[in-house]
PDB file of N, CA, C, O and CB in Angstrom:
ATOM      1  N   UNK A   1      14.959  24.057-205.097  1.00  0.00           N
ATOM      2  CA  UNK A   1      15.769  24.430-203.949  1.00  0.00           C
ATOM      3  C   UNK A   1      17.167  24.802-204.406  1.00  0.00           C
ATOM      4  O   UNK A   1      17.857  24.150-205.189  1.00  0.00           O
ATOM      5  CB  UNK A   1      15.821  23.290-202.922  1.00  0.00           C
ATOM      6  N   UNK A   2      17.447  25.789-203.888  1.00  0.00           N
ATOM      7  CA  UNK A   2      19.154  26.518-204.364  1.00  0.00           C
ATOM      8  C   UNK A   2      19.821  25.576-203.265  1.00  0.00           C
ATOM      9  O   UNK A   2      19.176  24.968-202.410  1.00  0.00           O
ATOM     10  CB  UNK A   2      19.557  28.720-204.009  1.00  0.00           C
ATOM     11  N   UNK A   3      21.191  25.543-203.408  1.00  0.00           N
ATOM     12  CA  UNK A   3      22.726  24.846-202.674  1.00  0.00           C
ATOM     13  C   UNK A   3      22.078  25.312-201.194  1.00  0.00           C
ATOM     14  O   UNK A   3      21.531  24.660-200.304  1.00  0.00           O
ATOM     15  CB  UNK A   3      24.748  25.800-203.210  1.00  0.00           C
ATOM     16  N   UNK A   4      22.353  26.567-201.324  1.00  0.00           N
ATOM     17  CA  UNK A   4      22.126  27.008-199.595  1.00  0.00           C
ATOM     18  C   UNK A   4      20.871  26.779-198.960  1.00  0.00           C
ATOM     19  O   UNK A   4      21.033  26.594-197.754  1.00  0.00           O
ATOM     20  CB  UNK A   4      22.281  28.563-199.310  1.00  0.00           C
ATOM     21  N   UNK A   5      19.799  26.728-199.285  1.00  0.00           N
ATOM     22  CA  UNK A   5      18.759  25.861-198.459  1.00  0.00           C
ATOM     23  C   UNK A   5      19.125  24.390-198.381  1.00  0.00           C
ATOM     24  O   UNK A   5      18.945  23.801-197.315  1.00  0.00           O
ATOM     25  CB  UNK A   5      17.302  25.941-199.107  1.00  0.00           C
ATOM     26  N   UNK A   6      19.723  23.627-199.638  1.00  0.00           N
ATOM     27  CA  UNK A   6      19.974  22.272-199.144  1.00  0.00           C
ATOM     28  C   UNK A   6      21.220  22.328-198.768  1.00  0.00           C
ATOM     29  O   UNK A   6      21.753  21.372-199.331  1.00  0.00           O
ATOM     30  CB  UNK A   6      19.757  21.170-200.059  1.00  0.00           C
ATOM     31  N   UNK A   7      22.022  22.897-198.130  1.00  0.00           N
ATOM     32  CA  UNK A   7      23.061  22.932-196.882  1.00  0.00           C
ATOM     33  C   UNK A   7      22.162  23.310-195.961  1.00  0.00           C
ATOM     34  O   UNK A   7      22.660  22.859-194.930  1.00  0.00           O
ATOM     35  CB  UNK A   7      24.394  23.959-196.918  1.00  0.00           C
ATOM     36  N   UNK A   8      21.604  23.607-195.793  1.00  0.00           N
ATOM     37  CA  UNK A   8      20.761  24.474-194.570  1.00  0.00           C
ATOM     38  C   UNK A   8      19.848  22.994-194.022  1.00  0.00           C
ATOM     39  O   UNK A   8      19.510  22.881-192.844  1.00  0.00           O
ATOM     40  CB  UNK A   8      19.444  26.148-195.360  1.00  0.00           C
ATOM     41  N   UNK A   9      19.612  22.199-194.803  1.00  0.00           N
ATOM     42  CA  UNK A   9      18.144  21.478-194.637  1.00  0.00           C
ATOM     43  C   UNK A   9      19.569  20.242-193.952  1.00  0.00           C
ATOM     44  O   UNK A   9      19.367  19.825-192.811  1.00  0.00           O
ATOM     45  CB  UNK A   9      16.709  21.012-196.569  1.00  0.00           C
ATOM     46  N   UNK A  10      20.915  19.741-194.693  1.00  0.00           N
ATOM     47  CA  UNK A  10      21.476  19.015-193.804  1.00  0.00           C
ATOM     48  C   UNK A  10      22.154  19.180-192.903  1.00  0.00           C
ATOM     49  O   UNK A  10      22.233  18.290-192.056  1.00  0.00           O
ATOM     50  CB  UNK A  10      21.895  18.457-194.127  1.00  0.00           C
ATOM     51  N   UNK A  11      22.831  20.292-192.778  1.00  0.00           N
ATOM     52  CA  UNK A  11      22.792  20.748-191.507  1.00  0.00           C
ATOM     53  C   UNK A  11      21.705  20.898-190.214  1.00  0.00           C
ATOM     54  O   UNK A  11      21.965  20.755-189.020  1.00  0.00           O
ATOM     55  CB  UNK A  11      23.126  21.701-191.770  1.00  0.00           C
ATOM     56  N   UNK A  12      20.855  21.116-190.621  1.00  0.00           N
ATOM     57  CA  UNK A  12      19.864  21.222-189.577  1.00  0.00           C
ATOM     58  C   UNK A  12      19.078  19.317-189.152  1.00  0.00           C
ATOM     59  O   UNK A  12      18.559  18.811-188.157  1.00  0.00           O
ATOM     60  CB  UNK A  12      18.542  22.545-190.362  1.00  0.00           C
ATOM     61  N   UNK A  13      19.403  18.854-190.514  1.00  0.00           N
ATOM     62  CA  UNK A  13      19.349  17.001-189.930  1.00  0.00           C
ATOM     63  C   UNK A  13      20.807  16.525-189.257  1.00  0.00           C
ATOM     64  O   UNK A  13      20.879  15.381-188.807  1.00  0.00           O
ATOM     65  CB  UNK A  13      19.096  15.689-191.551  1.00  0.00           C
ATOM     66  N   UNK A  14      21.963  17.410-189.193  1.00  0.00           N
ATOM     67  CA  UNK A  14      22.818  16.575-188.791  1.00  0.00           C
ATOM     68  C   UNK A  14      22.782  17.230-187.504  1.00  0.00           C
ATOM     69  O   UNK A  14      23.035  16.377-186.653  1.00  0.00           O
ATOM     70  CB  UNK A  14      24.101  16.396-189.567  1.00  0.00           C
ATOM     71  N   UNK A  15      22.585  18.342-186.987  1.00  0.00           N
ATOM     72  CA  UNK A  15      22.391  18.800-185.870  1.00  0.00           C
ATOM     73  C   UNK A  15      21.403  18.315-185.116  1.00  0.00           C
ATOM     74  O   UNK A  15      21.699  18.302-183.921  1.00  0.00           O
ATOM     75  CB  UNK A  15      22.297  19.880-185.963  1.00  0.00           C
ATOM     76  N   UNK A  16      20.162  17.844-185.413  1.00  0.00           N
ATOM     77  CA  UNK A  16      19.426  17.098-184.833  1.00  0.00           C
ATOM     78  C   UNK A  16      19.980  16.030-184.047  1.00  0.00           C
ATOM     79  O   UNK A  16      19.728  15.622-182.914  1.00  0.00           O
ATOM     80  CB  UNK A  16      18.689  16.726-185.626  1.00  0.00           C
ATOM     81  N   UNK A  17      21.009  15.592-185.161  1.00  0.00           N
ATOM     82  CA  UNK A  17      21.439  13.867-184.534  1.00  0.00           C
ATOM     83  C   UNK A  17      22.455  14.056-183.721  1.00  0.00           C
ATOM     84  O   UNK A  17      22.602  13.015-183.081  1.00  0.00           O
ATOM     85  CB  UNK A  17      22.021  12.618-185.687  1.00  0.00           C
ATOM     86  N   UNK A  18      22.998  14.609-183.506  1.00  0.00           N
ATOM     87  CA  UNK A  18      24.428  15.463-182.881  1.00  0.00           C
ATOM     88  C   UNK A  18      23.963  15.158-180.866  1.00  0.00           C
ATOM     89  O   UNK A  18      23.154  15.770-180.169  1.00  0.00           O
ATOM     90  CB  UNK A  18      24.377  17.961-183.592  1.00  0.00           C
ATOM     91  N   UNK A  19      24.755  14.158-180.560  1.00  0.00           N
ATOM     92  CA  UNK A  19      24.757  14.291-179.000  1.00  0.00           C
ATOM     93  C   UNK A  19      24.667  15.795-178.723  1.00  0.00           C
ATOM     94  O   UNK A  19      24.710  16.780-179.460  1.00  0.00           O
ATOM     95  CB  UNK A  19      26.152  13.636-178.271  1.00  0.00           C
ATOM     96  N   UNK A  20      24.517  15.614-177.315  1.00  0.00           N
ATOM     97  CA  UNK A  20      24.607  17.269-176.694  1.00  0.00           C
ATOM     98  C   UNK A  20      25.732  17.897-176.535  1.00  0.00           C
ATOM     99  O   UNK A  20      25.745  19.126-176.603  1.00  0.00           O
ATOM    100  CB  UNK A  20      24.123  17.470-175.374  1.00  0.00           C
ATOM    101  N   UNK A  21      26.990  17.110-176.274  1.00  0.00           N
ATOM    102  CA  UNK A  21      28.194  17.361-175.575  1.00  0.00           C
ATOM    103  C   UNK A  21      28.887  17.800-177.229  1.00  0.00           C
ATOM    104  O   UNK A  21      29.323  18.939-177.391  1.00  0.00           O
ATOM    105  CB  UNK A  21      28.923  15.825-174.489  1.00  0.00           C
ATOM    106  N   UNK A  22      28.922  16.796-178.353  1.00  0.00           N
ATOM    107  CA  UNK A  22      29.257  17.521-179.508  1.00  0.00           C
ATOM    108  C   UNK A  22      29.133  19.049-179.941  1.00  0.00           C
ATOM    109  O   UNK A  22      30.102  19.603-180.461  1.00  0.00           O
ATOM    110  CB  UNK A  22      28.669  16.939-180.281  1.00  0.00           C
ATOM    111  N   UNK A  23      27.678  19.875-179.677  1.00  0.00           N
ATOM    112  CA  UNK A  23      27.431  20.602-180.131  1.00  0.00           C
ATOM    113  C   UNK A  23      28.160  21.872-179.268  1.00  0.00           C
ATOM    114  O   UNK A  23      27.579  22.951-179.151  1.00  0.00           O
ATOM    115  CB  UNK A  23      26.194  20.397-180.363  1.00  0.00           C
ATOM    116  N   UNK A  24      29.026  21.710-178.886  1.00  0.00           N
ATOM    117  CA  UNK A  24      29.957  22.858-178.095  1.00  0.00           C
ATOM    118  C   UNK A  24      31.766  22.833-179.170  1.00  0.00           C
ATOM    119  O   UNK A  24      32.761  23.550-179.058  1.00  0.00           O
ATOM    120  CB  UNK A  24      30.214  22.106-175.842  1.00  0.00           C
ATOM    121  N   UNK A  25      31.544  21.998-179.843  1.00  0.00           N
ATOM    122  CA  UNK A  25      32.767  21.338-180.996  1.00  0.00           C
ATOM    123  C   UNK A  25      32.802  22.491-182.132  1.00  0.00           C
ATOM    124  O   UNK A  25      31.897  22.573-182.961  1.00  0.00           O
ATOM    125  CB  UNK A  25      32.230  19.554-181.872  1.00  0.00           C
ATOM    126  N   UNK A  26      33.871  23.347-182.116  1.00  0.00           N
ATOM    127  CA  UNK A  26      33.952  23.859-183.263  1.00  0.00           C
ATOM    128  C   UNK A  26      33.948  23.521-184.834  1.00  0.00           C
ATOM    129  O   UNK A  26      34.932  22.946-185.299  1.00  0.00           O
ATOM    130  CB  UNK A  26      34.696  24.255-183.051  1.00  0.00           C
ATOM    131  N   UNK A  27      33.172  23.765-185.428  1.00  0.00           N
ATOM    132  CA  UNK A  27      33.057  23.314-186.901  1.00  0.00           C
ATOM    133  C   UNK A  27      33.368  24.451-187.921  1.00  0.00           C
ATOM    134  O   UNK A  27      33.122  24.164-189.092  1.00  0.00           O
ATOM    135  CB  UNK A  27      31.579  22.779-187.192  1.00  0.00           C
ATOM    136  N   UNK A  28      33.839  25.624-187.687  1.00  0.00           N
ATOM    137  CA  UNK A  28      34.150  26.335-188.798  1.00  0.00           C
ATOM    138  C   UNK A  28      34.676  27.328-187.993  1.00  0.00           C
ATOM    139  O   UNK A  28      34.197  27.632-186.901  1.00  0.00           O
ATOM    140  CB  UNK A  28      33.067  26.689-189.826  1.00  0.00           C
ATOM    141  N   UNK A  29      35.788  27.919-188.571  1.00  0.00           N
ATOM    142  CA  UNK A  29      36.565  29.746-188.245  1.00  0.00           C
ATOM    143  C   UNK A  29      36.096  30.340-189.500  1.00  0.00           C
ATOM    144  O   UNK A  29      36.260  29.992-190.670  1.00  0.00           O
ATOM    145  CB  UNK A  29      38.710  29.983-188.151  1.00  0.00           C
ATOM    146  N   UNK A  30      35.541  31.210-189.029  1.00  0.00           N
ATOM    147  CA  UNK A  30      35.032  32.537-190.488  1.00  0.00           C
ATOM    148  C   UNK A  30      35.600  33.756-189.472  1.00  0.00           C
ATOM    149  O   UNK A  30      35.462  33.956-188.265  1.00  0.00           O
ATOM    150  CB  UNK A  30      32.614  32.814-191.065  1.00  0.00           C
ATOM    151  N   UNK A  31      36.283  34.448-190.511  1.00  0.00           N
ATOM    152  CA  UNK A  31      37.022  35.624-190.237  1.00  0.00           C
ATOM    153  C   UNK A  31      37.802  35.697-189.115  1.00  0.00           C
ATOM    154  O   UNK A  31      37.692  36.721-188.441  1.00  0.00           O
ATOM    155  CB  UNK A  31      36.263  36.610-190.184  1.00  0.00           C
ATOM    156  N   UNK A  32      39.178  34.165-188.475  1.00  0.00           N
ATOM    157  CA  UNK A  32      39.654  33.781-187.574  1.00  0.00           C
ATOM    158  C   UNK A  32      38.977  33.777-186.323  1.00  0.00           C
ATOM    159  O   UNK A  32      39.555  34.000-185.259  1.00  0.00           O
ATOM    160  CB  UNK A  32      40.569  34.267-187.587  1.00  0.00           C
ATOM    161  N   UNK A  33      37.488  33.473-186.453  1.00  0.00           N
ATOM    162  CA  UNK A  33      36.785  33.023-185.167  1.00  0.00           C
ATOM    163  C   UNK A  33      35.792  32.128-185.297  1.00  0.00           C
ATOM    164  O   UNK A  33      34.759  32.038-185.961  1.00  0.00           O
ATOM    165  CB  UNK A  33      36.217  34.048-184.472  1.00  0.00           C
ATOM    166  N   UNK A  34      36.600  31.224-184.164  1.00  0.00           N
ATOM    167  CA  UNK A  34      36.066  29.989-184.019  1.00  0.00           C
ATOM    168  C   UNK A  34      34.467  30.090-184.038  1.00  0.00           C
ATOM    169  O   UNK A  34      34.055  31.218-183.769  1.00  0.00           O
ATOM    170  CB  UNK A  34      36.622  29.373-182.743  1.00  0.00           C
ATOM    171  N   UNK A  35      33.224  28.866-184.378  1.00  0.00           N
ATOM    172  CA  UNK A  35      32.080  28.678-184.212  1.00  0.00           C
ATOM    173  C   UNK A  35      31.392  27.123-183.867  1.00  0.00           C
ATOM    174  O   UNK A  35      31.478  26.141-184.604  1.00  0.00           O
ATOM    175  CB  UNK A  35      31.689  29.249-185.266  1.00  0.00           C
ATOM    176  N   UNK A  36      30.947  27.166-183.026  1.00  0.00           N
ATOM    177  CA  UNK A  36      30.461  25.563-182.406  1.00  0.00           C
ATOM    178  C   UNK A  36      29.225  25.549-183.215  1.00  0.00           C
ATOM    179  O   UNK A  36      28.763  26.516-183.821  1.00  0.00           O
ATOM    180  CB  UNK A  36      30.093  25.336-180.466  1.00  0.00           C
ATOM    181  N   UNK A  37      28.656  24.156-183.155  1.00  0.00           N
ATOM    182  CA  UNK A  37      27.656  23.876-183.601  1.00  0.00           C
ATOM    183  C   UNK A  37      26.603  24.430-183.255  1.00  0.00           C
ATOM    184  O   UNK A  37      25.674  24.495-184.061  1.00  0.00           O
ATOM    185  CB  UNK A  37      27.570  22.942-183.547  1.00  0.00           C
ATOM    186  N   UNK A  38      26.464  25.076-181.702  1.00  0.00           N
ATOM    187  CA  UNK A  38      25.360  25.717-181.382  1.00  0.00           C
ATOM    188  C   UNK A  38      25.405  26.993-181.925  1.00  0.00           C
ATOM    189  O   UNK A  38      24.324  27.557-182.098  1.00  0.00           O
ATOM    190  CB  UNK A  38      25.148  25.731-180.068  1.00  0.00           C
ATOM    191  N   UNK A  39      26.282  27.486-182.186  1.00  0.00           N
ATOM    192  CA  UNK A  39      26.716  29.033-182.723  1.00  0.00           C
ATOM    193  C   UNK A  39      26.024  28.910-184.322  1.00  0.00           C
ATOM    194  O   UNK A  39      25.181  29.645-184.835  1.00  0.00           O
ATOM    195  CB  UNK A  39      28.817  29.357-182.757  1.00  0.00           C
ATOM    196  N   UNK A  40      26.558  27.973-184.764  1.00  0.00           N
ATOM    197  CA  UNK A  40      26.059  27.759-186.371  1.00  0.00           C
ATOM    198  C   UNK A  40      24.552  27.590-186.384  1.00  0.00           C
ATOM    199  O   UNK A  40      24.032  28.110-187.371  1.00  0.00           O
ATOM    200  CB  UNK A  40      26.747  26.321-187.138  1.00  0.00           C
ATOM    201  N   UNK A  41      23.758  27.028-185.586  1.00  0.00           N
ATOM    202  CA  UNK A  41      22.752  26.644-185.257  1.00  0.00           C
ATOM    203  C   UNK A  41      21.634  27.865-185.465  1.00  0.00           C
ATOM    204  O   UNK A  41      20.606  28.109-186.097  1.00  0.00           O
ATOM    205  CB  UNK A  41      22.973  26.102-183.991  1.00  0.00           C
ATOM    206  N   UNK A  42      22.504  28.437-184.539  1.00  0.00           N
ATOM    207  CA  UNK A  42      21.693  30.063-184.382  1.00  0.00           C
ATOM    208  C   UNK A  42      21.887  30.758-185.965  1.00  0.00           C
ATOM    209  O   UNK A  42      20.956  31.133-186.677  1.00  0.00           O
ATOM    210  CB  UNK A  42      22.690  31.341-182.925  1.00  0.00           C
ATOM    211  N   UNK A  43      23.095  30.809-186.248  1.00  0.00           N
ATOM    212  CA  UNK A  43      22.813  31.947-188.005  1.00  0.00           C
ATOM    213  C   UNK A  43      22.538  31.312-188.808  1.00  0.00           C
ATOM    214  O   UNK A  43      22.599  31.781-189.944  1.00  0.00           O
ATOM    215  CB  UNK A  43      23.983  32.787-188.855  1.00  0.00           C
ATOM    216  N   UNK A  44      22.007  29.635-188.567  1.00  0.00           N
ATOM    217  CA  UNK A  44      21.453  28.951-189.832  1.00  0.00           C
ATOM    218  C   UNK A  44      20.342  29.435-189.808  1.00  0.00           C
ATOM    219  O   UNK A  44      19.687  29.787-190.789  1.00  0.00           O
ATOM    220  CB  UNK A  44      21.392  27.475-189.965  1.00  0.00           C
ATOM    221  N   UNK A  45      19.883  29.523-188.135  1.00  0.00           N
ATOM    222  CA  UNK A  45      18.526  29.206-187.923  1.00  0.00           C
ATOM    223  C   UNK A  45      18.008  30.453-188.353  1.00  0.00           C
ATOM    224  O   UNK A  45      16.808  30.415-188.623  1.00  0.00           O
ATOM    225  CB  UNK A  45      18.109  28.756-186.488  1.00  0.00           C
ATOM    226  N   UNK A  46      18.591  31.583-188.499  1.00  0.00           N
ATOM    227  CA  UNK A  46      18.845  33.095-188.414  1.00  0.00           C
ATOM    228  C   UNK A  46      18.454  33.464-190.155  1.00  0.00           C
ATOM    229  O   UNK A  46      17.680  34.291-190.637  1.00  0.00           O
ATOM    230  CB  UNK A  46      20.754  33.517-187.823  1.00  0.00           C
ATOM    231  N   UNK A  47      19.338  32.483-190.775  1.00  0.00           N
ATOM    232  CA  UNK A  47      19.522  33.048-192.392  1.00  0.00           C
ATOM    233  C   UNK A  47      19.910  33.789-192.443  1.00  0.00           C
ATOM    234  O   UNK A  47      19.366  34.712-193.049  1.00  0.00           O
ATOM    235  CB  UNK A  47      18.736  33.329-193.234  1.00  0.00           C
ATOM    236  N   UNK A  48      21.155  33.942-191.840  1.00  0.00           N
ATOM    237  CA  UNK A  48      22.051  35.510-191.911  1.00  0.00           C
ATOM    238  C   UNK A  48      22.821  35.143-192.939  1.00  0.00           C
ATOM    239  O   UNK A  48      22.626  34.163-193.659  1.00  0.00           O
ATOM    240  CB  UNK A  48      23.098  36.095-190.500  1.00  0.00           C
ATOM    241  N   UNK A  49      24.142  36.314-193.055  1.00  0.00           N
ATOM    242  CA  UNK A  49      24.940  35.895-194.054  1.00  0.00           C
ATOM    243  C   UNK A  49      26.022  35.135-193.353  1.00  0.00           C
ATOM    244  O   UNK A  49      26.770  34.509-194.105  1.00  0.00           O
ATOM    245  CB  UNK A  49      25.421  37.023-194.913  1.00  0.00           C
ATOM    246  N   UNK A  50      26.265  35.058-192.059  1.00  0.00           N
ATOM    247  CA  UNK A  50      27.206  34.568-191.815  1.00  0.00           C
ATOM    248  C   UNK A  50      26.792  33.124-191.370  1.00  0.00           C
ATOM    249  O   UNK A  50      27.604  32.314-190.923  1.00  0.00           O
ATOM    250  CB  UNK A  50      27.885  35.373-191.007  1.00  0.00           C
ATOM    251  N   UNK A  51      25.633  32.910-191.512  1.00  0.00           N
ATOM    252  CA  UNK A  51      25.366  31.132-191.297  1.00  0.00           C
ATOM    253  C   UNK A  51      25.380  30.997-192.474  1.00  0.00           C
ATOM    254  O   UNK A  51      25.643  29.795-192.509  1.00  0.00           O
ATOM    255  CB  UNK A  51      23.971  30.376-190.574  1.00  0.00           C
ATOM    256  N   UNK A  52      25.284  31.356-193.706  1.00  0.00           N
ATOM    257  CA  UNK A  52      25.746  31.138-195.067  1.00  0.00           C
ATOM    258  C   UNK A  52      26.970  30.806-195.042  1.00  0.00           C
ATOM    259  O   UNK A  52      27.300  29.639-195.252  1.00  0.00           O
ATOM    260  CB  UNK A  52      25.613  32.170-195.920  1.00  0.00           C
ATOM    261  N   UNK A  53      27.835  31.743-194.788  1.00  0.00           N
ATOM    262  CA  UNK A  53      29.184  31.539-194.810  1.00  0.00           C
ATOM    263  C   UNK A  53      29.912  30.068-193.889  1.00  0.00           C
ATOM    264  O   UNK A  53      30.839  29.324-194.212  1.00  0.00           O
ATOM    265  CB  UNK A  53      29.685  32.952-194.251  1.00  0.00           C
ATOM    266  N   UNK A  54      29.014  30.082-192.640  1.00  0.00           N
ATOM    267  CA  UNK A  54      29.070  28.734-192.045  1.00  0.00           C
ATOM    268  C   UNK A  54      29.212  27.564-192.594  1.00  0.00           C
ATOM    269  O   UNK A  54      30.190  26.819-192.661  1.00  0.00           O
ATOM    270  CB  UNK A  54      28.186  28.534-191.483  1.00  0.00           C
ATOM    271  N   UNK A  55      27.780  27.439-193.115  1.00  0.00           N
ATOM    272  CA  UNK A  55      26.927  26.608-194.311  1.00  0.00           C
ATOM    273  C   UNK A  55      28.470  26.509-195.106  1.00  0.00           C
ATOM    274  O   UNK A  55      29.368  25.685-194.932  1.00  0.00           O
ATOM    275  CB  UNK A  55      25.292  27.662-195.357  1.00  0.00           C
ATOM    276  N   UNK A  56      28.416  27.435-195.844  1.00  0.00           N
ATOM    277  CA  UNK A  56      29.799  27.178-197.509  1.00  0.00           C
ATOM    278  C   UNK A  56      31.387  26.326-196.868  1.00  0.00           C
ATOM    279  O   UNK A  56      32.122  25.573-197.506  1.00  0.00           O
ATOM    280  CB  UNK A  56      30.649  29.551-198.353  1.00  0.00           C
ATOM    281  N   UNK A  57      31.520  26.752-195.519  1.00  0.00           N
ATOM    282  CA  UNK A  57      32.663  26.455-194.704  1.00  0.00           C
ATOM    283  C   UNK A  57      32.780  24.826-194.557  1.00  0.00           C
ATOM    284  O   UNK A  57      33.741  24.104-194.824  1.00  0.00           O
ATOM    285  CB  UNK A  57      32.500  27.209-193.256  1.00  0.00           C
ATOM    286  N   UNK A  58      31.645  24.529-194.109  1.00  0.00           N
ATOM    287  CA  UNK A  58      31.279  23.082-193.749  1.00  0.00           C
ATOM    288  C   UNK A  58      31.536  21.952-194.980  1.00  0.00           C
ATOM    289  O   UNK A  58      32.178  20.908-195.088  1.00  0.00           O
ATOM    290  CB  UNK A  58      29.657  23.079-193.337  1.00  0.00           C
ATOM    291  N   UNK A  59      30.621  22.806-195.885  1.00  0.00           N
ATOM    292  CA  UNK A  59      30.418  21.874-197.088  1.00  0.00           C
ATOM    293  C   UNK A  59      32.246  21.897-197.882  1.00  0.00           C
ATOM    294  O   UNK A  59      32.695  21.070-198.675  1.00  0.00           O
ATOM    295  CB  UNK A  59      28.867  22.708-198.333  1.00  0.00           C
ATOM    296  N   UNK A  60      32.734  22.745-197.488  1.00  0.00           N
ATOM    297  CA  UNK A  60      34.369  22.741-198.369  1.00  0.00           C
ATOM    298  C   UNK A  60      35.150  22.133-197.452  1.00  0.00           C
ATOM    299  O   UNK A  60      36.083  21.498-197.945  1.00  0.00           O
ATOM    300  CB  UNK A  60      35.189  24.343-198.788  1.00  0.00           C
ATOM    301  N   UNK A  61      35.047  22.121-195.982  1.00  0.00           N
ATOM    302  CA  UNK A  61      36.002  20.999-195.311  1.00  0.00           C
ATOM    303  C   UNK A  61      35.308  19.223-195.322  1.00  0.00           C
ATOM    304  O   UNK A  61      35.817  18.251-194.765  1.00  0.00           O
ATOM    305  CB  UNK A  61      36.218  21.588-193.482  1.00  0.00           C
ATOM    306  N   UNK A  62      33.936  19.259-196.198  1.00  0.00           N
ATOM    307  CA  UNK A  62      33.805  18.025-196.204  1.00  0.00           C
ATOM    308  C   UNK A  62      32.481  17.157-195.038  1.00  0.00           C
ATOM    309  O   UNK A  62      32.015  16.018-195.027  1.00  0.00           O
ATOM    310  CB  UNK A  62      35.287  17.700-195.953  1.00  0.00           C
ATOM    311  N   UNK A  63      32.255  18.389-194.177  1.00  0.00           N
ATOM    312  CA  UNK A  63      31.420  18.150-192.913  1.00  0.00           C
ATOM    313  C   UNK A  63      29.921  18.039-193.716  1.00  0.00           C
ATOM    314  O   UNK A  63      29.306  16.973-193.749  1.00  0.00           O
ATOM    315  CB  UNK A  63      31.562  19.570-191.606  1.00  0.00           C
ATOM    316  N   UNK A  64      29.499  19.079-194.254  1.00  0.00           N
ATOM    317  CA  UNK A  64      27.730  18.836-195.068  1.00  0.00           C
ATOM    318  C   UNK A  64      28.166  18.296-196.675  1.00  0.00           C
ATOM    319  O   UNK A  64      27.289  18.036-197.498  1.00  0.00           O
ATOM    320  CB  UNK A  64      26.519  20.855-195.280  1.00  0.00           C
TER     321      UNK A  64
END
């Protein structure tokens, strides 16, 4: 498994555990715009490049 599937695999366990009301909580600005957990949710879930970029965001402020 490369970095970005295992960011991908805890992110997607910490989102699981995540009350409902959390997941409206911004967790990363990529390219000065804000993204909630449900937003990240979607381009993880997506494998785009910008849930990558999500993914890399998280793990450098310390969140995955």
């Amino acid at each position: 498994m490369g970095e970005i599937e295992d960011l991908r695999a805890k992110f997607l366990r910490a989102y699981a555990n995540l009350p409902e009301p959390e997941r409206f909580q911004v967790v990363a600005i990529i390219n000065e715009k804000p993204h909630s957990w449900n937003a990240a949710y979607t381009e993880v879930s997506n494998n785009t490049k910008l849930g990558n970029k999500i993914l890399e965001k998280m793990k450098l402020v310390g969140i995955l």
